[in-house]
N, C-alpha and C positions, 0 to 999 in steps of 0.2 A: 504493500500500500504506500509506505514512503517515497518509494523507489515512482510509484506511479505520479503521485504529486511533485516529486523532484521533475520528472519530467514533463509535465504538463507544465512545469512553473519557469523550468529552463527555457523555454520557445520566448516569455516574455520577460525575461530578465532585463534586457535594456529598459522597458516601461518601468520596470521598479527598480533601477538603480535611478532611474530622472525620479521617480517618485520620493526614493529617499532622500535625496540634492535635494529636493524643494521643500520635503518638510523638516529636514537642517536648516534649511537657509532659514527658513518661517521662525522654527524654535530658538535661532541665535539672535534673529533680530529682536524676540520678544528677549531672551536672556539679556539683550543686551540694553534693551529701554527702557523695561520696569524698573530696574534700578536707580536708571537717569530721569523717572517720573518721582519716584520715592524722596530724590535729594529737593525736586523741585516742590513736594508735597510737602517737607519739611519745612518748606519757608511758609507754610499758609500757617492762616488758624484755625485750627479746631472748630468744624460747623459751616464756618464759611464758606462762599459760596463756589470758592475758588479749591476751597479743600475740598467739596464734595464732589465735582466735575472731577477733581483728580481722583477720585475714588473711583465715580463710574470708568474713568480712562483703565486704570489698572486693573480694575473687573474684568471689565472687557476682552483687554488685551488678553490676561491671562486665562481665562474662558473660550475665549472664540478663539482663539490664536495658538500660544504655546501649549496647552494644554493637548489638543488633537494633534499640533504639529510634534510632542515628543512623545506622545502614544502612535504615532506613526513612526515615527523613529523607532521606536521601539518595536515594533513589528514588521519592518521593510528591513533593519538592519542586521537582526538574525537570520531573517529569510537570507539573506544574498550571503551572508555566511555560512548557511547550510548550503546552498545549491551550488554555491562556487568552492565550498569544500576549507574557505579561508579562516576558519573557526580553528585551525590545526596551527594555524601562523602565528609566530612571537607578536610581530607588528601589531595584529588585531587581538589578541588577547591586550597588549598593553592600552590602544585604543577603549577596548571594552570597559578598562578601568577608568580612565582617563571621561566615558560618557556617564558612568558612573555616579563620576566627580559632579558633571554637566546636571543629572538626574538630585543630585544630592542638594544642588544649588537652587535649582529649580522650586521645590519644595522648602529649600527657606526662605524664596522669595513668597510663595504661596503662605508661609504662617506671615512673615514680614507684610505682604499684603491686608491679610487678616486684622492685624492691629491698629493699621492706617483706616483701614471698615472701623473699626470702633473706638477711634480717636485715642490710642492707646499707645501710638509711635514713641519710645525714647530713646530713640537713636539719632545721632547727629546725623548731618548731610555727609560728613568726611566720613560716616562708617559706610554707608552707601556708594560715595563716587569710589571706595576700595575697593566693594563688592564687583561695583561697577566693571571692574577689569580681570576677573576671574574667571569668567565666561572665554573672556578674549583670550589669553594667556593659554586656555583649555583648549581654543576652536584651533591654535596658531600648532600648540604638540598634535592636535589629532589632523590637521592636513597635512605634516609634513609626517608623521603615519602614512596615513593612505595613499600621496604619492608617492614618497621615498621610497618605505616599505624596509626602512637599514634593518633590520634583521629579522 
């Protein structure tokens, strides 16, 4: 049966390697803005009208946006490591960990979002614009992974 759906799924492998590019791209852009909404949420006040627009923004974002875009990740980027066998490889095992990381962050912006909902932020902007580049640092080890591929 696996052997059957391997090959049924091999015929479309190009569609789901673009599939997972796009919902990387999608899930890095949110990793990489909520945070830079979060510093900006920091300067409002509590209620106001400007802090609740940044509320809805981060909802949002992370609801319609990262959320689907890293449960697709997460389902397109196994697959293509089953079917292409690359599950066996150093490179992508370190990768694995490395989205892990990506997965790990993801989820503190999700409670970090949570507390901004209930006006309960006490964190500066400067803890934020550091988060801020965590993402980045992760996405720059995991492409030179995937093209390189050094070991």
């Amino acid at each position: 049966m696996a052997d059957q759906i391997r090959n049924f799924l091999s015929n479309d492998i190009d569609w789901i390697k673009a599939l997972h590019v796009i919902a990387v791209i999608a899930w890095m852009s949110g990793l990489l803005y909520l945070p830079r909404l979060f510093v900006y949420h920091t300067e409002t006040q509590p209620g106001s009208a400007e802090s609740e627009r940044f509320k809805v923004m981060e909802r949002k974002l992370l609801r319609a946006i990262m959320n689907p875009a890293a449960i697709a990740v997460w389902i397109l980027g196994p697959t293509l490591a089953w079917l292409t066998g690359a599950y066996e490889d150093r490179w992508l095992q370190v990768k694995f960990v490395l989205v892990v990381a990506l997965t790990v962050t993801h989820h503190l912006y999700a409670r970090w979002r949570k507390d901004f909902a209930l006006d309960r932020n006490i964190r500066p902007a400067r803890f934020y614009r550091i988060w801020n580049e965590i993402p980045a640092v992760l996405m720059v080890c995991i492409v030179i992974l995937v093209i390189v591929q050094p070991f």
